[in-house]
C-alpha positions in Angstrom: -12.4 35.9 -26.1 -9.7 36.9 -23.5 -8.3 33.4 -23.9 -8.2 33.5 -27.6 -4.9 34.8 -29.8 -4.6 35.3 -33.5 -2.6 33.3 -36.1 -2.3 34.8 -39.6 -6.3 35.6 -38.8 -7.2 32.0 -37.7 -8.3 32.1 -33.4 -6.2 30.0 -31.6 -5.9 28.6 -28.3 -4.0 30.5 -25.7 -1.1 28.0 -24.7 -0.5 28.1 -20.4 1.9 24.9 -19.6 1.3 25.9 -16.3 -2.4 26.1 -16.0 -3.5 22.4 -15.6 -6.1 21.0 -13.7 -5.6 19.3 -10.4 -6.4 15.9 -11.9 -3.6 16.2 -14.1 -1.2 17.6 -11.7 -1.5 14.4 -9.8 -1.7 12.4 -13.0 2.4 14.3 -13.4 3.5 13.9 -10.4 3.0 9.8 -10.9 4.8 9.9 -14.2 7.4 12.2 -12.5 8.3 9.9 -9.6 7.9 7.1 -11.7 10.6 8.1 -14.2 12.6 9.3 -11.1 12.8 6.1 -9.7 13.6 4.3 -13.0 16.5 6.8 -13.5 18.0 7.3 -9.5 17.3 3.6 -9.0 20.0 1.2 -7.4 21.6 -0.7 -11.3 21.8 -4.0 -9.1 18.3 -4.1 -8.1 14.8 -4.3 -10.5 13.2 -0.7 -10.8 10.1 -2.2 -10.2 11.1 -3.9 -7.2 8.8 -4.4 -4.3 9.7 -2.6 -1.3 6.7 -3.2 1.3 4.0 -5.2 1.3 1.2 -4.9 -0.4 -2.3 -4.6 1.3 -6.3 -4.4 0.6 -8.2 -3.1 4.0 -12.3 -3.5 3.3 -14.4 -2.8 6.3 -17.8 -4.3 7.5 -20.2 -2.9 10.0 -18.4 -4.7 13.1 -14.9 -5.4 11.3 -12.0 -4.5 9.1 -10.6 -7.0 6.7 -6.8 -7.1 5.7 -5.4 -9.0 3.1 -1.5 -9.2 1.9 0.1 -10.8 -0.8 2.4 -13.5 0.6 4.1 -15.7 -1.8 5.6 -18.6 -0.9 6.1 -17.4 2.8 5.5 -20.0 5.6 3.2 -18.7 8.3 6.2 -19.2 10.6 8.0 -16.6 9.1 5.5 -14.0 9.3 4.5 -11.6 12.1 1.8 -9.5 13.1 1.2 -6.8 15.6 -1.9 -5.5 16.3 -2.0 -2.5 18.5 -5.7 0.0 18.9 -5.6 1.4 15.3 -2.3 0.2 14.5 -1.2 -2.9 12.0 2.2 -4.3 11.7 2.9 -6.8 9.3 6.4 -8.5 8.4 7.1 -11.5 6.2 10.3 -12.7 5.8 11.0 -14.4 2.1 13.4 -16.8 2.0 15.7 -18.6 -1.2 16.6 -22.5 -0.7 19.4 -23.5 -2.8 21.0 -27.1 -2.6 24.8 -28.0 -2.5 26.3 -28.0 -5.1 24.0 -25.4 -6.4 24.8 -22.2 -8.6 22.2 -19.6 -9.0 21.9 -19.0 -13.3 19.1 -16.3 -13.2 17.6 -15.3 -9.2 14.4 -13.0 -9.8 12.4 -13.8 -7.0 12.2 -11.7 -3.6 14.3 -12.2 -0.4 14.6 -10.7 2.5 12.3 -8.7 4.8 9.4 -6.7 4.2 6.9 -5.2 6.1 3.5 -2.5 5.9 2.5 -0.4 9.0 -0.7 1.9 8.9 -3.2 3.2 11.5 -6.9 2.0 11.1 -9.9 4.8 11.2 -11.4 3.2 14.1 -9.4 1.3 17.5 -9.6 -3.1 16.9 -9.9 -5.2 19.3 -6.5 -6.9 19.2 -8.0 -9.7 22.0 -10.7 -11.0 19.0 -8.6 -11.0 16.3 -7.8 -13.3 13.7 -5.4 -14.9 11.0 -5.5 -16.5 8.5 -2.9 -17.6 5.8 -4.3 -19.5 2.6 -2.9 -19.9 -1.2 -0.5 -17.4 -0.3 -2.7 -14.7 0.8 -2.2 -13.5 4.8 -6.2 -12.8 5.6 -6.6 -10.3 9.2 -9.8 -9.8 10.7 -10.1 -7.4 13.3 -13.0 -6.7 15.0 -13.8 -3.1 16.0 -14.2 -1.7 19.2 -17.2 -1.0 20.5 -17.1 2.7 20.4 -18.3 5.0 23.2 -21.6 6.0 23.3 -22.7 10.0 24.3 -25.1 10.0 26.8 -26.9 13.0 27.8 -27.7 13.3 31.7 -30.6 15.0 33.0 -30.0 16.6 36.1 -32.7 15.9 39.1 
């Protein structure tokens, strides 16, 4: 009962702020950075702005899939690099305004953004694909065949 103390004759909990468990430390540092960017954030921009481009990779046996959220970006104005583990994507979002026209309230997101990140496993850039449907930019990248260890017997 090392951990105990007494109040008035009633056991108590010990109280450590610092002793937390990992899970919570990483549960704090969220909270931390979030409130940190709420509070150093630019006034003239939204604190929950997007600033890259979001992405779910799933893989299969033979290939990984990419997806990113594209709204309302024509597939001319995005671009995609794919380089041995390595995935560049960058969509440019655009604003059309007529003459004559005044913007009242602008919310939505313009300019560039892009998402880089290395792959587990080299792709074979030759194979693959795109796809952009419903606003949703679809990559499929087929692995490369990966080198197999062969034992030699000597004669």
């Amino acid at each position: 009962m090392t951990n105990l103390i007494r109040f008035n004759g009633i056991p108590a909990v010990r109280w450590a702020p610092f002793n937390v468990a990992a899970s919570n430390v990483s549960d704090l540092d969220r909270v931390f950075d979030s409130l940190t960017s709420r509070v150093l954030a630019d006034p003239f921009t939204s604190a929950g702005s997007v600033t890259e481009l979001r992405a779910d990779v799933r893989e299969t046996a033979n290939a990984y899939i990419v997806q990113f959220d594209v709204p309302g970006v024509a597939k001319e104005d995005i671009t995609v690099d794919v380089d041995d583990k390595t995935v560049r994507v960058e969509a440019s979002f655009k604003r059309e305004t007529g003459d004559g026209e005044t913007s009242v309230l602008t919310e939505r997101l313009t300019g560039v953004l892009s998402r880089a990140f290395k792959l587990p496993q080299s792709v074979d850039a030759e194979q693959a694909g795109a796809k952009h449907e419903h606003g949703v930019l679809t990559l499929t990248l087929p692995k490369k065949n990966v080198a197999v260890q062969k034992r030699l017997t000597i004669n």
